[in-house]
N, C-alpha and C positions, 0 to 999 in steps of 0.2 A: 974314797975308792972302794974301799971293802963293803959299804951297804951296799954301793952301786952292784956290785959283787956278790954280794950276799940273793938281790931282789933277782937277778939275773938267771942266780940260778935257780932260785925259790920257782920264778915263772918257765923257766925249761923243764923242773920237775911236776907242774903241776899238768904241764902238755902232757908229758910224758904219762900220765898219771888217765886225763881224758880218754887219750889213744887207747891206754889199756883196759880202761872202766865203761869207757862208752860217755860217762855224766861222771861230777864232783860236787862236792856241797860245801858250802861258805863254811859251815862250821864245825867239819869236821877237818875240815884243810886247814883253818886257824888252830885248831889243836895240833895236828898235824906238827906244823911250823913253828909254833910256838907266835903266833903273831897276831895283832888283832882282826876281828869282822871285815873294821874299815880296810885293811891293807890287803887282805885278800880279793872284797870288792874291789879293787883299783887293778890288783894283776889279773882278775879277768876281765874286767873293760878293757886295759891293755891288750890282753890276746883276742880278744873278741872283735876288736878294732883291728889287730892283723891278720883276720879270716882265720884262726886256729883254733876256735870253740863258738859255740853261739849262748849265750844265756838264757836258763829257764829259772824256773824259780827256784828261789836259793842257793844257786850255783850256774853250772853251765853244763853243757851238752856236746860233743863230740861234732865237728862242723861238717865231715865228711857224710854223716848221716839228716843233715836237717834238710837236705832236698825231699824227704820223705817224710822229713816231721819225725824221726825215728831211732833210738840207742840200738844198737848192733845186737844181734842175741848172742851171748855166749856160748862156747859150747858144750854140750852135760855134762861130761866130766870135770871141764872145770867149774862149774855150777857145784857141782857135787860137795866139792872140797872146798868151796869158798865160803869163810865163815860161819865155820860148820860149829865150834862153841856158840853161836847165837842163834842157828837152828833148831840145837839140841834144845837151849833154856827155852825157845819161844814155843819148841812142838811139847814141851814139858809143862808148861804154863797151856796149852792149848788142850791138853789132853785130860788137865784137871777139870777141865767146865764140862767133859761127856760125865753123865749120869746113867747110872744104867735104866733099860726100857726107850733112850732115848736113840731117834734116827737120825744120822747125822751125814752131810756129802761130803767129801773129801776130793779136794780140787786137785791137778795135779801140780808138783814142783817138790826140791828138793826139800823143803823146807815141810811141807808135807807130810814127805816120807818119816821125817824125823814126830813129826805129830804122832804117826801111823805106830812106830818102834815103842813111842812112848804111854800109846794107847793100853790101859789095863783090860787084861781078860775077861773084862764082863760082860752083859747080855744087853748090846745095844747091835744095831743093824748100819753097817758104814756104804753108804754107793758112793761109788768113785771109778773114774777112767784113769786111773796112773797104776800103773805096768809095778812102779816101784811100795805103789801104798799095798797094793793083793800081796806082793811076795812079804813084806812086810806084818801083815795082817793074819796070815795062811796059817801059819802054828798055833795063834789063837780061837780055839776050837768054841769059845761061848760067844764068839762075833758072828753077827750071821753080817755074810759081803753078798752086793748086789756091784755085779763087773757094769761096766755100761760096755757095751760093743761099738763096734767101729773098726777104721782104718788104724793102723798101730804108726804113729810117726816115732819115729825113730831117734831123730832130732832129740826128741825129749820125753822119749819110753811114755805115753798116753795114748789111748786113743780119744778120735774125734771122726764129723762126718756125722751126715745127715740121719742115720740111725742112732749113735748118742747121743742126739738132743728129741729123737722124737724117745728116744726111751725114761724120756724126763716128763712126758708130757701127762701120766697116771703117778705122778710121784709128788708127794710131799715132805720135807723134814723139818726137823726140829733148828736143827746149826748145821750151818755152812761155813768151812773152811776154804777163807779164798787166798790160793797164791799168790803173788803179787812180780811183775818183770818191772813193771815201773808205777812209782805212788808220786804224784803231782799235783799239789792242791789246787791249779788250776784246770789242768787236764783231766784228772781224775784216777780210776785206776786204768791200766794199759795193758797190754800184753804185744808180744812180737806175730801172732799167728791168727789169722780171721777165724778161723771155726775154732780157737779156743775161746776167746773171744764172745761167739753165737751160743757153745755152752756153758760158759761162765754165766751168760746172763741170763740163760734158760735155768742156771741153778740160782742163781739170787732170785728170781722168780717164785721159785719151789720152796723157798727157807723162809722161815718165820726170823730169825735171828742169823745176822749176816755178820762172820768174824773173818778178818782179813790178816794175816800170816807173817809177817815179812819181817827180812832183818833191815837195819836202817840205813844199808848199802842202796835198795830203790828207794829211795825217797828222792825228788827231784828229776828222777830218770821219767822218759819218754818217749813209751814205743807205740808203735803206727797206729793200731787197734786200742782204741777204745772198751772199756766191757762197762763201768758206770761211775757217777760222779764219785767222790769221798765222802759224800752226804748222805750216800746209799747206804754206809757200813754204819752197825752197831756198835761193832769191838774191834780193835785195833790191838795187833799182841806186835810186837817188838820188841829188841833190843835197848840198853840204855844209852846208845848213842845217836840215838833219836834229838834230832836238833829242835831246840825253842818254836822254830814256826811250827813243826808239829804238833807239839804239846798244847802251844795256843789254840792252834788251830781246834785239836781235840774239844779241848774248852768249849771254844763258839760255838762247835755243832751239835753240842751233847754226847760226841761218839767220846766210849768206855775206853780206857787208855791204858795196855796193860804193860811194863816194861820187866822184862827178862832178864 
């Protein structure tokens, strides 16, 4: 009676758990619970079987969102504050690979910003549309900033809009720092918003070397917009709780694997 008990509640906390995250991952939920791979696959085929998640890869997805194909966006402030010790190491680790002379774009998201804090005072040139990297950036007086213009959404302090991306269109750089709302090694990378989306991939375009951002919270998440495969990215910085299909993955496609 008591596993019975135990599994019961294991699968009510992990709904619980969806609802709030949007997406969850096989293997951080078996750390999680203390339980293995195989037993946490089984309790989301169960709830997947009673319409309370749909499965993507390596985990599942929030059901009320897959009419869209799509994880819910959070909202900025709590973006802000959510695992913000793995921001800090991965914008820390991110900030080591600028060189000075070099130009470098800076994508928006919170994780970003933490790139931007951790950026040393020397003599490189950062473009970027996030509201958070400029105030960020502003007191370091040997950074030369190039703002991109646009509409300012507010949703998530950037702007975007059809003058941000034509302002990419005489621009070249060295690294590209990409944000990440959802990493899917099927789907690719994602975002929640069309015209971030249109300039994201207008900046992977412009970069010679494409490094992508993220703590290992997206991984498996999946939002509506597309920007490009994971085969696109050179450098991957993360967290260490970056699950196995990652790491493999990293492996198969020669992308540089950095963990914080």
């Amino acid at each position: 009676m008591s596993v019975t008990r135990d599994t019961s509640q294991r699968r009510l906390q992990i709904s619980e758990l969806v609802r709030q995250h949007g997406s969850v991952q096989v293997a951080t939920l078996a750390r999680r619970f203390g339980v293995s791979m195989q037993t946490v696959r089984k309790d989301l085929r169960y709830l997947t079987e009673r319409g309370v998640m749909a499965r993507a890869y390596g985990g599942a997805i929030d059901s009320s969102v897959v009419g869209t194909g799509a994880a819910a966006e959070p909202h900025y402030e709590a973006k802000r504050t959510s695992h913000l010790d793995e921001k800090r190491r991965i914008g820390q680790r991110a900030a080591a690979l600028v060189k000075a002379g070099d130009t470098i774009a800076i994508d928006s998201g919170t994780t970003a910003i933490q790139l931007a804090e951790s950026l040393p005072n020397i003599e490189v040139t950062v473009v970027t549309n996030d509201f958070g990297v400029l105030g960020a950036l502003a007191p370091k007086h040997n950074i030369n900033i190039v703002m991109l213009g646009g509409e300012l959404r507010r949703k998530n302090m950037a702007f975007y809009g059809g003058l941000t991306v034509e302002a990419l269109d005489a621009l070249h750089v060295d690294m590209l720092f990409l944000g990440v709302d959802g990493l899917d090694l099927e789907r690719g990378i994602t975002t929640h918003y069309e015209p971030e989306a249109m300039l994201n991939r207008k900046m992977v375009e412009a970069a010679r070397v494409v490094v992508a951002i993220t703590d290992s919270s997206k991984f498996g998440k999946i939002c509506l917009h597309r920007i490009v495969p994971v085969s696109d990215l050179n450098v991957l910085i993360t967290d260490r709780g970056a699950p196995n299909e990652i790491v493999q993955a990293a492996e198969q496609l020669g992308l540089e694997l950095i963990l914080a």
